[in-house]
C-alpha positions as CSV (number, residue, x, y, z in Angstrom):
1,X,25.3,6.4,20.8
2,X,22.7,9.1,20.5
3,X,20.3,9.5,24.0
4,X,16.5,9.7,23.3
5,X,14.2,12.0,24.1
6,X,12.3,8.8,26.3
7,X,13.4,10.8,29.9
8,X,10.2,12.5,28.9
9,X,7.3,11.6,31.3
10,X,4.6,13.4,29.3
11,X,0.9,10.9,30.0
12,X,-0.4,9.7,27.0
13,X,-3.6,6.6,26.6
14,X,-5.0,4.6,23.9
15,X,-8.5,4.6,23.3
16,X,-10.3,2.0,21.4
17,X,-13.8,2.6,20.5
18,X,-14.9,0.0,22.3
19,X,-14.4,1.9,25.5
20,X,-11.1,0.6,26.4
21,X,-8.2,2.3,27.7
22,X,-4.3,2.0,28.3
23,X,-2.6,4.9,29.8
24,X,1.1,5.1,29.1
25,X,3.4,7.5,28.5
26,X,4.2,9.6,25.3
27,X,6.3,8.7,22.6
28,X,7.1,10.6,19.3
29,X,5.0,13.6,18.4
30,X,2.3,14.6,21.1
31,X,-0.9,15.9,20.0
32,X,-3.9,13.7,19.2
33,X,-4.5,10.6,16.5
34,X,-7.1,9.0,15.5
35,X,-6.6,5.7,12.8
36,X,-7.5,1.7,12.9
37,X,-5.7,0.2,15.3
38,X,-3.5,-3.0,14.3
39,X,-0.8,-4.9,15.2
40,X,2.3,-5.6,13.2
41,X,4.5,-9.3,14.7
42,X,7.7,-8.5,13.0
43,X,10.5,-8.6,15.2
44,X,12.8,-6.1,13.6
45,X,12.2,-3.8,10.1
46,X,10.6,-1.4,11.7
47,X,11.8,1.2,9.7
48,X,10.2,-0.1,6.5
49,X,7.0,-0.7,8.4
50,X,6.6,3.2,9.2
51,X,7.7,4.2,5.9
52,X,5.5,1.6,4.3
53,X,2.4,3.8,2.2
54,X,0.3,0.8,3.2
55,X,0.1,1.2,6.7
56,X,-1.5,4.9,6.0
57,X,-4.7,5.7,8.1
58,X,-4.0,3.0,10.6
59,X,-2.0,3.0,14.5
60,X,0.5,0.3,14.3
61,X,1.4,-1.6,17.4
62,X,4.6,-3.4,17.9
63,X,3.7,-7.3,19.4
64,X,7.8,-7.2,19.4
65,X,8.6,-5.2,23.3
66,X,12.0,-4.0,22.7
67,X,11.3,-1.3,19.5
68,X,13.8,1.4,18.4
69,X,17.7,0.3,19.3
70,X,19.3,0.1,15.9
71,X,17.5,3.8,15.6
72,X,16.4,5.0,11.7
73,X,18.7,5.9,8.6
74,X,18.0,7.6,5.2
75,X,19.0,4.3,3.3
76,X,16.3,2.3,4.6
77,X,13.4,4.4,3.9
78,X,10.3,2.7,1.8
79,X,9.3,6.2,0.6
80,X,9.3,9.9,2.3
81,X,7.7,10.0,5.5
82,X,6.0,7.9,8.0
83,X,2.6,7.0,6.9
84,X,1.5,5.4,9.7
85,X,-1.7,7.4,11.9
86,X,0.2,6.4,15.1
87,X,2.5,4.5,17.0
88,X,2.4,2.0,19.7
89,X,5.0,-0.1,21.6
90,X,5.8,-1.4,25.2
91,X,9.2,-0.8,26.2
92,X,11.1,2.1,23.3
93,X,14.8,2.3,23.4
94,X,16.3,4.9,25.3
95,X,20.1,4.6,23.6
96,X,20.3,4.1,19.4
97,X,23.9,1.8,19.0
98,X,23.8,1.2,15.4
99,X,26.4,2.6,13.0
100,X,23.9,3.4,10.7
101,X,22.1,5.2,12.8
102,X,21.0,9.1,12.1
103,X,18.6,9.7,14.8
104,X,16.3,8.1,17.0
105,X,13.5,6.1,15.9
106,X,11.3,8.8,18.2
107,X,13.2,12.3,16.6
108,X,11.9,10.2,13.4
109,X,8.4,10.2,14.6
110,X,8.4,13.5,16.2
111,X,9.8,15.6,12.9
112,X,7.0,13.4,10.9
113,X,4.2,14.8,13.7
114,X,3.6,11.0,14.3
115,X,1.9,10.6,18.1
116,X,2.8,7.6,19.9
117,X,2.1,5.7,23.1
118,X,4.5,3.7,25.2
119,X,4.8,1.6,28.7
120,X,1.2,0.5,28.1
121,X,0.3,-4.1,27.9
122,X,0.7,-4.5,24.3
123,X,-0.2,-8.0,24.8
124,X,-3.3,-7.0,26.2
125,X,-4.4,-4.7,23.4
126,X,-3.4,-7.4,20.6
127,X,-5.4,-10.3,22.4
128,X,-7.9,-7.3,22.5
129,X,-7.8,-6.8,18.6
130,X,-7.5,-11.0,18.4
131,X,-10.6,-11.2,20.2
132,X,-12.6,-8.4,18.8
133,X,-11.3,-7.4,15.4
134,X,-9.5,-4.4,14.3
135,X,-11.4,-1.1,15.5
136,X,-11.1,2.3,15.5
137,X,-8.6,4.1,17.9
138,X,-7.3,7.4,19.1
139,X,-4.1,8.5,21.1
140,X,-4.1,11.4,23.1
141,X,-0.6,12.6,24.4
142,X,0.4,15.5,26.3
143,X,-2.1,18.0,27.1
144,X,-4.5,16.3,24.9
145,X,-4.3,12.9,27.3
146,X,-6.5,15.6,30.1
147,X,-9.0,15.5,27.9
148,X,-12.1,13.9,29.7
149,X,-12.5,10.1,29.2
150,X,-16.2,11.1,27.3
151,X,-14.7,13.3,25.1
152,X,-11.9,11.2,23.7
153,X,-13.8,8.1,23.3
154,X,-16.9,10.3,21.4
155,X,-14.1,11.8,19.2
156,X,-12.9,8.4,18.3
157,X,-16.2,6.6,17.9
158,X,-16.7,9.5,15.1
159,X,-13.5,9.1,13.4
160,X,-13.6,7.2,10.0
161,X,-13.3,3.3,9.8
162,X,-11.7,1.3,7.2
163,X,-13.7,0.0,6.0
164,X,-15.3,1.6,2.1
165,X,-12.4,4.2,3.0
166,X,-9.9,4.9,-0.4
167,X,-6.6,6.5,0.3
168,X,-4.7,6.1,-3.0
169,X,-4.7,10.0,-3.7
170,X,-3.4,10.6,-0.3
171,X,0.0,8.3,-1.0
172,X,0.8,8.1,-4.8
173,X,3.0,9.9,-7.1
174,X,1.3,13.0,-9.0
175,X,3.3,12.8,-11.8
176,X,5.1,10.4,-13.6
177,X,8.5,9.2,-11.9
178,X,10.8,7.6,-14.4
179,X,13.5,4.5,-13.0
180,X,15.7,3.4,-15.9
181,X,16.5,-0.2,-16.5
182,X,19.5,-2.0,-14.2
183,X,21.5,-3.6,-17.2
184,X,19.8,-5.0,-20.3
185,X,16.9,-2.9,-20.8
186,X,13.3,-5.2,-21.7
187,X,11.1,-2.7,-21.9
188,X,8.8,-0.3,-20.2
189,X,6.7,-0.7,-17.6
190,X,3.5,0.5,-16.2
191,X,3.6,0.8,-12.9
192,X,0.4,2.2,-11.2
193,X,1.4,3.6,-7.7
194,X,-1.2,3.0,-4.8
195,X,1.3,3.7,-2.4
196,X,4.3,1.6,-3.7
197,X,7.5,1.0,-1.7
198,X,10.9,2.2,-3.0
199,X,12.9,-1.6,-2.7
200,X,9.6,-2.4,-5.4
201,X,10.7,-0.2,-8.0
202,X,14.3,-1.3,-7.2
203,X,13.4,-5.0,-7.6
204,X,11.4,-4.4,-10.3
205,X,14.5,-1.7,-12.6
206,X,16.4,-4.9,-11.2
207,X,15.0,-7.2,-13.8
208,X,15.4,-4.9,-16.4
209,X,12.6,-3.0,-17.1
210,X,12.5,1.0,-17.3
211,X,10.0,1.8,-14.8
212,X,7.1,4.2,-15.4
213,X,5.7,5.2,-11.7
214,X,2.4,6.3,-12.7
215,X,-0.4,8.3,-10.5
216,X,-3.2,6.6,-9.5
217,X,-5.7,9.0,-11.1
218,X,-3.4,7.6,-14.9
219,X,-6.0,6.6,-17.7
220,X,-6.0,3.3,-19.7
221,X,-5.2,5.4,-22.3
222,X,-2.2,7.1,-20.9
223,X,-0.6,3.8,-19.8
224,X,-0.8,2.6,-23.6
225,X,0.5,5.9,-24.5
226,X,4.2,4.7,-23.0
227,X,3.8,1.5,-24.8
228,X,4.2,-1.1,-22.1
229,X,5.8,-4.1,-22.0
230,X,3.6,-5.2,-18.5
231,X,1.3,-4.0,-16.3
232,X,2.2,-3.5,-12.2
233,X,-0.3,-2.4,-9.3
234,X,1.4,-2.2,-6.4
235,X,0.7,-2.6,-2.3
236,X,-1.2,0.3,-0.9
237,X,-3.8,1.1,1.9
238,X,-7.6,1.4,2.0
239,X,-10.6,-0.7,1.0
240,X,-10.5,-2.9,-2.6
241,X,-14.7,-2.2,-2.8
242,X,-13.6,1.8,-3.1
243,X,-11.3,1.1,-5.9
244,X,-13.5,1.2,-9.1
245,X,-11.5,2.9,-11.5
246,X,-8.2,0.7,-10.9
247,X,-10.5,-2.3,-11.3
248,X,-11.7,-0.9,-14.8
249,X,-7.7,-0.2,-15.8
250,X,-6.9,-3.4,-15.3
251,X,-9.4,-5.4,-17.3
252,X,-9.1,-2.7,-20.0
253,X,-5.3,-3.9,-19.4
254,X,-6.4,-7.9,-19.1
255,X,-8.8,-7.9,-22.9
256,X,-5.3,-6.6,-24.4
257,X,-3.5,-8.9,-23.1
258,X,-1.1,-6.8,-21.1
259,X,1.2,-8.9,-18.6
260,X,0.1,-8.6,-15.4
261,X,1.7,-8.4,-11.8
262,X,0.2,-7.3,-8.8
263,X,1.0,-7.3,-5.1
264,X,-0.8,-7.0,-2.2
265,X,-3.6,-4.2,-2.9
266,X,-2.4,-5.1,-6.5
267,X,-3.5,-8.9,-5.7
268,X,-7.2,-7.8,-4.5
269,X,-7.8,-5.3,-7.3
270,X,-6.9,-8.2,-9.8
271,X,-9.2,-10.4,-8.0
272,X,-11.9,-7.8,-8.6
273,X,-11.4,-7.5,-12.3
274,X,-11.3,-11.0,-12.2
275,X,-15.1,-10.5,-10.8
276,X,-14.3,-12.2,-7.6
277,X,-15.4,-10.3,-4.0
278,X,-13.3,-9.0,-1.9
279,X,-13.8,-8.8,2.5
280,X,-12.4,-7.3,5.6
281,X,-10.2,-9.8,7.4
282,X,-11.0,-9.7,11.4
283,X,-7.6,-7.8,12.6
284,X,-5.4,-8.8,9.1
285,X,-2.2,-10.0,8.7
286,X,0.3,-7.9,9.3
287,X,4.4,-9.2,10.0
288,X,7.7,-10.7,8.2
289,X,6.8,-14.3,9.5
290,X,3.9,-15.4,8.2
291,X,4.0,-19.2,6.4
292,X,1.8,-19.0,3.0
293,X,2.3,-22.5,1.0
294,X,2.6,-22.3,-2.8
295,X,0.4,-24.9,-4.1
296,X,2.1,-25.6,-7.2
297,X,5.7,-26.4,-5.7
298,X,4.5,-27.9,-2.2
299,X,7.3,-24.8,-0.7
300,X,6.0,-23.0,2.9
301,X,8.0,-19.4,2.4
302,X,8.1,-17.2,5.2
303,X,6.8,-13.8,3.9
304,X,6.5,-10.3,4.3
305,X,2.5,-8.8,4.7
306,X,0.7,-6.2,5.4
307,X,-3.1,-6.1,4.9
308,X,-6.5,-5.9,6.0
309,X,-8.5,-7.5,3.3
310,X,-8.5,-10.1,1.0
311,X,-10.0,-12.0,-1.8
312,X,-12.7,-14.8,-1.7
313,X,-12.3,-17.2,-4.1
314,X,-12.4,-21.3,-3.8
315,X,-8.9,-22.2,-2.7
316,X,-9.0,-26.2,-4.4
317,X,-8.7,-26.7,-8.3
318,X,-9.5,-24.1,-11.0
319,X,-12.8,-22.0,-12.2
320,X,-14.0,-19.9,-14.4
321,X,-13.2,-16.1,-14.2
322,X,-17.0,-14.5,-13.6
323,X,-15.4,-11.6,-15.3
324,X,-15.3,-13.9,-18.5
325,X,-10.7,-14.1,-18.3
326,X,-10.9,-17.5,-18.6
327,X,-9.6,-20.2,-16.2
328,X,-8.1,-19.0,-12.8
329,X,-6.7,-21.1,-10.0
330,X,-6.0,-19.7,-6.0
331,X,-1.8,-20.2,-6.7
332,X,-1.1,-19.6,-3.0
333,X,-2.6,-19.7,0.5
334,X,-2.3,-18.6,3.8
335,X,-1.2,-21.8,6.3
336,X,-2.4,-19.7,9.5
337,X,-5.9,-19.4,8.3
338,X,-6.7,-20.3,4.5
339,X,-6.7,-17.6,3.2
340,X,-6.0,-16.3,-0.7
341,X,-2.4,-15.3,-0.9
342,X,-1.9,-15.7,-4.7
343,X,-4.3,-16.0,-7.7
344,X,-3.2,-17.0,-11.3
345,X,-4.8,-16.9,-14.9
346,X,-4.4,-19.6,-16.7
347,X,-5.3,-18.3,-19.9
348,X,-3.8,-14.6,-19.9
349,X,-1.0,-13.5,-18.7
350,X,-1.2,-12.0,-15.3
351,X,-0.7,-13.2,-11.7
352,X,-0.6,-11.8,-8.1
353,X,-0.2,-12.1,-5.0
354,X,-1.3,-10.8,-1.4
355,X,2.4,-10.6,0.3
356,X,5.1,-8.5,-0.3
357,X,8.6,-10.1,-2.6
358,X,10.7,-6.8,-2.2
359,X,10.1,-7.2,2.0
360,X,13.7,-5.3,2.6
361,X,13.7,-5.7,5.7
362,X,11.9,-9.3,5.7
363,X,13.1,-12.4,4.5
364,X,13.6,-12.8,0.5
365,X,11.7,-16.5,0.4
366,X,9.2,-15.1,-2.6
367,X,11.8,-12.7,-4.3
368,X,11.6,-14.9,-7.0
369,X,8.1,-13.6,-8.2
370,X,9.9,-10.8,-9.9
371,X,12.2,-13.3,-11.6
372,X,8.8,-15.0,-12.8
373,X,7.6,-11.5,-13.8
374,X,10.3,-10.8,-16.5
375,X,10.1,-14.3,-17.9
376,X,6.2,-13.4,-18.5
377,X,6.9,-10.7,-20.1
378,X,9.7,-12.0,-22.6
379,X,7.5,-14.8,-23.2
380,X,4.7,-12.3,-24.2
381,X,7.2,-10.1,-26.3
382,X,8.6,-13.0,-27.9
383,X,5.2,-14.0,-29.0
384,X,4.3,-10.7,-30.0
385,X,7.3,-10.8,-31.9
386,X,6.9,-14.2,-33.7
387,X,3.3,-12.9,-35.0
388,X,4.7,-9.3,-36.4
């Protein structure tokens, strides 16, 4: 059992642009930190939140009270670092009792330079963001939280929003990161990082392809250069709208007739070179428990998600592709509000959707997309194969 360094009493508030404040008390690094401030409703996997590329540029609350008991470990790590901007939470462990355990959820935010708030109404701030959408918000801890109430809130009023922001070059790969096959080897595959998690690449070696981790700056031409058996964009953070060159990949991908898989920020780039629009989601959906129903099977699976944006497309029957890909139909959808949590071509090979099937530390309901993933991809070898 490893004591925290929680006995600390250094003052810390969270400001939200809107003029609100909470005054707590630090937790993790102190300093100031400016980011969007949203709320995660996961009850546990807090580790792979943190760690989770996606969450990059944004201050992640904890709806859960009780955050940081089982501590963190190398093992469970979705990449390097914490990405997140900042941290928020009501009531932090002061004791770590896990076995696993290597140190403290806050010694793993304070050697990452991470600021964080505690002992402030989490409730109040996520009816807040509920209410008012997602906004802009700083933390000011230690010495900084003296800084006047004008200053703070001018400072975070001229931070940057979300919102046309693109952070793909601040979390991916710079070079290519090779994962060979688990077992029977299928082929390569292109993976274009945007800020992918580690249990992805895992999943995806898993299923037997030799995974290519590609930068996001990678060429058309430089994925065909490794002779791909399939195309993946991953999850990552920032605005779809700001993504122009990944959306010109991937239809350069789609008029060869690459197999396709995308997640998440891989799910609203597709929709985009699908010529569908993409929008900014009040406060996003962000947790391991939320129900999406998959249209063709009738199943609710509990899933895994993490975003601020999504795709706008009709969500009953099939249409056209405006991009000129042929039939498309909205393959899953969002029971808490309707909205597009899957899209599928009908008449090329690629699908996505807007959750996350590796969730490690989530439940494993849509796991089976990988599964469907592979047998796209034989079926598109073996026809490749048949016309040689």
């Amino acid at each position: 059992m490893t004591l925290t360094s929680l006995f600390d009493h250094d003052p810390a508030v969270l400001v939200l642009e809107d003029g609100t404040r909470y005054e707590g008390r630090a937790y993790g690094a102190r300093g100031t930190t400016f980011g969007e401030v949203v709320f995660t409703t996961g009850m546990s996997g807090y580790q792979e939140t943190l760690t989770d590329p996606s969450y990059a540029g944004q201050i992640v609350l904890q709806t859960s009270p009780h955050i940081g008991n089982t501590g963190v470990n190398a093992e469970d790590a979705e990449s390097h670092r914490i990405w997140a901007a900042g941290y928020i939470v009501r009531d932090p462990s002061r004791v770590v009792s896990n076995w696993r355990a290597d140190e403290s959820l806050d010694e793993a935010l304070e050697a990452d330079g991470i600021v964080g708030i505690s002992a402030i109404d989490t409730r109040a701030v996520t009816r807040r963001i509920r209410s008012d959408g997602s906004m802009r918000g700083g933390v000011f801890s230690g010495a900084d939280a003296a800084i006047s109430a004008d200053e703070q809130l001018r400072a975070v009023r001229e931070a940057p929003g979300m919102a046309g922001r693109n952070l793909s070059a601040e979390v991916s790969v710079t070079s290519t990161r090779i994962t060979p096959a688990i077992g029977d080897k299928i082929g390569s595959l292109a993976v274009v990082d945007l800020g992918i998690k580690a249990s992805t690449v895992t999943n995806l070696a898993r299923r037997g392809f030799e995974v290519h981790l590609l930068p996001q700056s990678v060429t058309y031409a430089e994925v065909k250069a490794i002779d791909p058996a399939g195309l993946f964009f991953s999850n990552g953070p920032g605005d779809p709208s700001a993504s122009d060159a990944h959306v010109e990949l991937l239809q350069a991908a789609l008029k060869d007739g690459l197999p396709y898989f995308g997640i998440c920020f891989g799910n609203q780039l597709f929709g985009r070179a699908l010529g569908l629009t993409t929008y900014k989601l009040p406060f996003g959906h962000r947790g391991i428990n939320q129900p999406v129903l998959d249209k063709s099977t009738g199943r609710v699976e509990i899933t895994a998600q993490n975003h601020g944006f999504a795709v706008d497309a009709p969500i009953e029957g099939t249409f056209d592709s405006p991009a000129g890909f042929g039939r498309v139909e909205v393959s899953h959808v969002g029971l808490n509000d309707s909205v597009v949590e899957g899209l599928n071509a009908l008449d090329i090979p690629a699908f996505s959707v807007q959750y996350h099937p590796e969730a490690a530390g989530g439940p494993n309901d849509a796991n089976y997309l990988f599964d469907r993933f592979r047998d796209l991809v034989l079926e598109s070898l073996s026809k490749k194969g048949a016309h040689a």
